[in-house]
N, CA, C and O atoms as a DFTB+ gen file, in Angstrom:
264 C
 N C O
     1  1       0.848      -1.175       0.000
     2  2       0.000       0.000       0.000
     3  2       0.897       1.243       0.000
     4  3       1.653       1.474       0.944
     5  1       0.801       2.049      -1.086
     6  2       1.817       3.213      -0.830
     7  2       0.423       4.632      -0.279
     8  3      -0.733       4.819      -0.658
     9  1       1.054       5.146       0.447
    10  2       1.204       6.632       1.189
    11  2       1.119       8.197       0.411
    12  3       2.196       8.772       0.254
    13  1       0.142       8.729       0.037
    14  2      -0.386      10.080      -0.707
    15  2       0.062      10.774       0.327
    16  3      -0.263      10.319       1.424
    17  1       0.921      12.052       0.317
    18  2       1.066      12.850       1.039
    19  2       1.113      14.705       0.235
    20  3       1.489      15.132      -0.856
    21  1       0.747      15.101       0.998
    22  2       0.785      16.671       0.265
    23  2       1.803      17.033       1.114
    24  3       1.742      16.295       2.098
    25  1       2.889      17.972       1.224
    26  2       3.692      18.665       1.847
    27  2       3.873      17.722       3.615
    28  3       3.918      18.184       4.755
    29  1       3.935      16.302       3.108
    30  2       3.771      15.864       4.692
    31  2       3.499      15.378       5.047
    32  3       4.127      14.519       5.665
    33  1       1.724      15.542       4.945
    34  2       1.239      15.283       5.152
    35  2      -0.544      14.227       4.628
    36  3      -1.515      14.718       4.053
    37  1      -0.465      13.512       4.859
    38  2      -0.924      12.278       4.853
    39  2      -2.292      12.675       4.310
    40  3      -3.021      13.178       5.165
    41  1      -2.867      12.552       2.948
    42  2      -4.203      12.783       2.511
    43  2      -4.510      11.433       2.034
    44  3      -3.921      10.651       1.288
    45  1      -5.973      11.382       2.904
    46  2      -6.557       9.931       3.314
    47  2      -7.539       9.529       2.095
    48  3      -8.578      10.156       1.891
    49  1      -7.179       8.565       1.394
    50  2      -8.061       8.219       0.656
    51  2      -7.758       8.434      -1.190
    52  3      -6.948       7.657      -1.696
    53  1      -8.270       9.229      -1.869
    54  2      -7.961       9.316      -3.322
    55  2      -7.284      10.527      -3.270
    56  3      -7.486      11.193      -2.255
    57  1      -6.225      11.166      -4.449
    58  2      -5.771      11.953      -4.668
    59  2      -6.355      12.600      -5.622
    60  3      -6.127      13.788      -5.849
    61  1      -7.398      11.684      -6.466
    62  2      -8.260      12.918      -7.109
    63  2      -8.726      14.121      -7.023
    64  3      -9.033      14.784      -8.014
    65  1      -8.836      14.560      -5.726
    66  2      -8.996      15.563      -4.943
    67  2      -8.413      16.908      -5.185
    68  3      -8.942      18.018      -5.250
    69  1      -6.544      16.306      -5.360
    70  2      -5.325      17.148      -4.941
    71  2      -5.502      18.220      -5.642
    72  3      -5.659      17.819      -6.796
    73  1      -5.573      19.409      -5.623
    74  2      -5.278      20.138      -7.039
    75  2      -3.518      20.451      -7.295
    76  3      -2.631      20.841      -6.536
    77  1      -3.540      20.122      -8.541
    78  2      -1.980      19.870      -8.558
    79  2      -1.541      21.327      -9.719
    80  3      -0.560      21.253     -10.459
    81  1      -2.400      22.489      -9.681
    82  2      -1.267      23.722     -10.216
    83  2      -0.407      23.772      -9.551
    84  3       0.709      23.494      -9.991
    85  1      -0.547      24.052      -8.568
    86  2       0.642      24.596      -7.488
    87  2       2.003      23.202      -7.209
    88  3       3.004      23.393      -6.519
    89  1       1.751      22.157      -7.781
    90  2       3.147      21.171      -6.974
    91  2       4.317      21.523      -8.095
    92  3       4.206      21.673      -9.312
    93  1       5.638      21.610      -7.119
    94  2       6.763      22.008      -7.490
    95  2       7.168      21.121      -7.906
    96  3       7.902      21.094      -8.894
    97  1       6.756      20.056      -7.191
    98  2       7.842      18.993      -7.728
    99  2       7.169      17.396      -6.747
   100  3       6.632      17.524      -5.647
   101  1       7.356      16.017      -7.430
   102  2       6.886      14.852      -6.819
   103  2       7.648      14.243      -6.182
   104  3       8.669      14.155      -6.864
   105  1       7.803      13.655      -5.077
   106  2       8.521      12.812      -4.514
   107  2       8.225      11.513      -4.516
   108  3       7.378      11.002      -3.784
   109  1       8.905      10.927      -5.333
   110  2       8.514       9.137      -5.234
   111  2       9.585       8.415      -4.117
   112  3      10.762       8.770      -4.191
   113  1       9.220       7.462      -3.139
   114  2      10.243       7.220      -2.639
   115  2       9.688       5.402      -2.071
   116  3       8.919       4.958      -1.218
   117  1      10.526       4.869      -3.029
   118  2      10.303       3.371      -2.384
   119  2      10.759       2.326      -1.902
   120  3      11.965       2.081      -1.904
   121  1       9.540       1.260      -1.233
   122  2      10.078       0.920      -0.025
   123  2       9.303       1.197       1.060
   124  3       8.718       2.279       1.102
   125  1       9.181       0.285       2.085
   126  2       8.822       0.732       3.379
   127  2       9.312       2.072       3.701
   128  3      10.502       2.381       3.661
   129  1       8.480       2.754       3.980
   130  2       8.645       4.618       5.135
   131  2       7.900       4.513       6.123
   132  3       7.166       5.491       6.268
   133  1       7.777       3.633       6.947
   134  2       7.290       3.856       8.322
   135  2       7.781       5.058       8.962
   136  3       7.178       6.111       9.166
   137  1       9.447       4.607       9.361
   138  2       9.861       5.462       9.801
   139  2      10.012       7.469       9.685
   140  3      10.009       8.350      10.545
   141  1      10.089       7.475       8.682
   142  2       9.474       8.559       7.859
   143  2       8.241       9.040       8.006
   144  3       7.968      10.041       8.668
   145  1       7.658       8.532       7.558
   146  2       6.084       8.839       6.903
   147  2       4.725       8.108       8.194
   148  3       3.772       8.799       8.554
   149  1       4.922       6.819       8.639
   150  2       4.102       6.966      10.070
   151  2       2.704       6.014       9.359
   152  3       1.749       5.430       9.872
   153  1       3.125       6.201       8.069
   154  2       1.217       4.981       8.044
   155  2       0.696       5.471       6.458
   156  3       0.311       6.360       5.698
   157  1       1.093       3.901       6.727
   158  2       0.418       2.980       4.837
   159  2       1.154       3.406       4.632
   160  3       1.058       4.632       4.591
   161  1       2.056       2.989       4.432
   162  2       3.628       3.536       3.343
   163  2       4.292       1.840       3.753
   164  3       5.313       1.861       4.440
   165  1       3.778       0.524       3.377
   166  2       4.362      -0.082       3.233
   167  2       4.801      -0.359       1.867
   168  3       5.354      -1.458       1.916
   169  1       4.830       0.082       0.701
   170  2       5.249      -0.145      -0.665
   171  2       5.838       0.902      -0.824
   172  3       6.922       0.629      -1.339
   173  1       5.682       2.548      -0.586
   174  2       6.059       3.397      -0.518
   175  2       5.369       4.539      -0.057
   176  3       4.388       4.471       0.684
   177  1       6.095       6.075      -0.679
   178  2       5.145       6.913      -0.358
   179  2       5.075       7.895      -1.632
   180  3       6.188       7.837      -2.156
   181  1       4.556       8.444      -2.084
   182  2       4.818       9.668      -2.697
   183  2       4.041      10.922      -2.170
   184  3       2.996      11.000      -1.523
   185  1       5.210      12.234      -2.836
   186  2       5.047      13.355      -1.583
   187  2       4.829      14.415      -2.719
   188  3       5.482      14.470      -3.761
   189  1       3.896      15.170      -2.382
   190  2       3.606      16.466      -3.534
   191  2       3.849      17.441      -2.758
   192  3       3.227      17.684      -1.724
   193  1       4.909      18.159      -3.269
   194  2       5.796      19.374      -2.919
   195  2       5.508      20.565      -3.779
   196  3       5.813      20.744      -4.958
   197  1       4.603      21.647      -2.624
   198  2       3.947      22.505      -3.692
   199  2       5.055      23.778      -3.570
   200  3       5.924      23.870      -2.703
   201  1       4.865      24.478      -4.370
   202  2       5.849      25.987      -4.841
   203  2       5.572      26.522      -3.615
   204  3       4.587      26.227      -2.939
   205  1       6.704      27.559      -3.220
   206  2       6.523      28.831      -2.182
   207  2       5.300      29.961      -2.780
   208  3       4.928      30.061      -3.950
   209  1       4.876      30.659      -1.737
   210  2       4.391      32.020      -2.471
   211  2       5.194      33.212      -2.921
   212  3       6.313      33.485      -2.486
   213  1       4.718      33.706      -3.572
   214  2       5.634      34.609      -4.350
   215  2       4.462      36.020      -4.183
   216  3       3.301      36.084      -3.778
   217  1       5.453      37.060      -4.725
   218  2       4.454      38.267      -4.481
   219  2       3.981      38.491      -5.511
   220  3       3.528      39.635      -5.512
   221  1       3.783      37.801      -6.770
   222  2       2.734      38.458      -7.618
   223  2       2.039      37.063      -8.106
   224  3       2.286      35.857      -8.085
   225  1       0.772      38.172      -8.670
   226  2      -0.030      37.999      -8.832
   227  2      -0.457      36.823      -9.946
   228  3      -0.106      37.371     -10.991
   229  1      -0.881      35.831     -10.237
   230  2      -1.376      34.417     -11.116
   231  2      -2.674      34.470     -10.805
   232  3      -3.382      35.130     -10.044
   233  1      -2.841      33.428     -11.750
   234  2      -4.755      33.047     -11.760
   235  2      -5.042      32.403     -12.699
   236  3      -4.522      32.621     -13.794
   237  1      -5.852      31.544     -12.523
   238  2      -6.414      30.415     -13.884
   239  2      -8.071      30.897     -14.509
   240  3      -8.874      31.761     -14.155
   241  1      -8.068      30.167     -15.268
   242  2      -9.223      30.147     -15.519
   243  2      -9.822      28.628     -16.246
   244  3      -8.960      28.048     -16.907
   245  1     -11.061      28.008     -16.193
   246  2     -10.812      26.563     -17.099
   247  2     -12.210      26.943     -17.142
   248  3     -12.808      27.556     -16.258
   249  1     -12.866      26.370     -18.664
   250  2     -13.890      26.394     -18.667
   251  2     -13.915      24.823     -19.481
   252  3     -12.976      24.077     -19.761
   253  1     -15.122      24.705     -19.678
   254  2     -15.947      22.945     -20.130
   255  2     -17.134      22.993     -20.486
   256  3     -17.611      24.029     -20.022
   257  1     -17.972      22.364     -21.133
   258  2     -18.677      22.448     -21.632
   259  2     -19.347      20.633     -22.081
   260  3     -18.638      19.636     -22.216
   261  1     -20.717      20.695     -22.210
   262  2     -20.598      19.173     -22.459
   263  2     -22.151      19.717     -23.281
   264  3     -22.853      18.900     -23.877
């Protein structure tokens, strides 16, 4: 069972959720991380490492249609 983590911390369940503009960068790391990581990380973990804030200004927009 590998380990979803955002900055750390441990998000329970699907990562569908995550919104991933903001990740800097992924951490795959495998292998048992108990020690590390603390739960369900017996296959591994991966870690989404989002950007600092910065002082200006961004913004999205998405539109869809069906």
């Amino acid at each position: 069972m590998v380990g979803f983590f955002d900055d750390g911390v441990h998000v329970p369940g699907s990562i569908a959720s995550l919104g991933l503009e903001d990740v800097e960068r992924v951490e795959i790391i495998r292998g048992p991380q108990a020690a590390l990581f603390g739960r369900r990380t017996f296959a591994g973990a991966i870690n989404f490492v989002t950007s600092k804030p910065t002082n200006e200004f961004e913004g999205s927009v998405s539109v869809s249609a069906a």
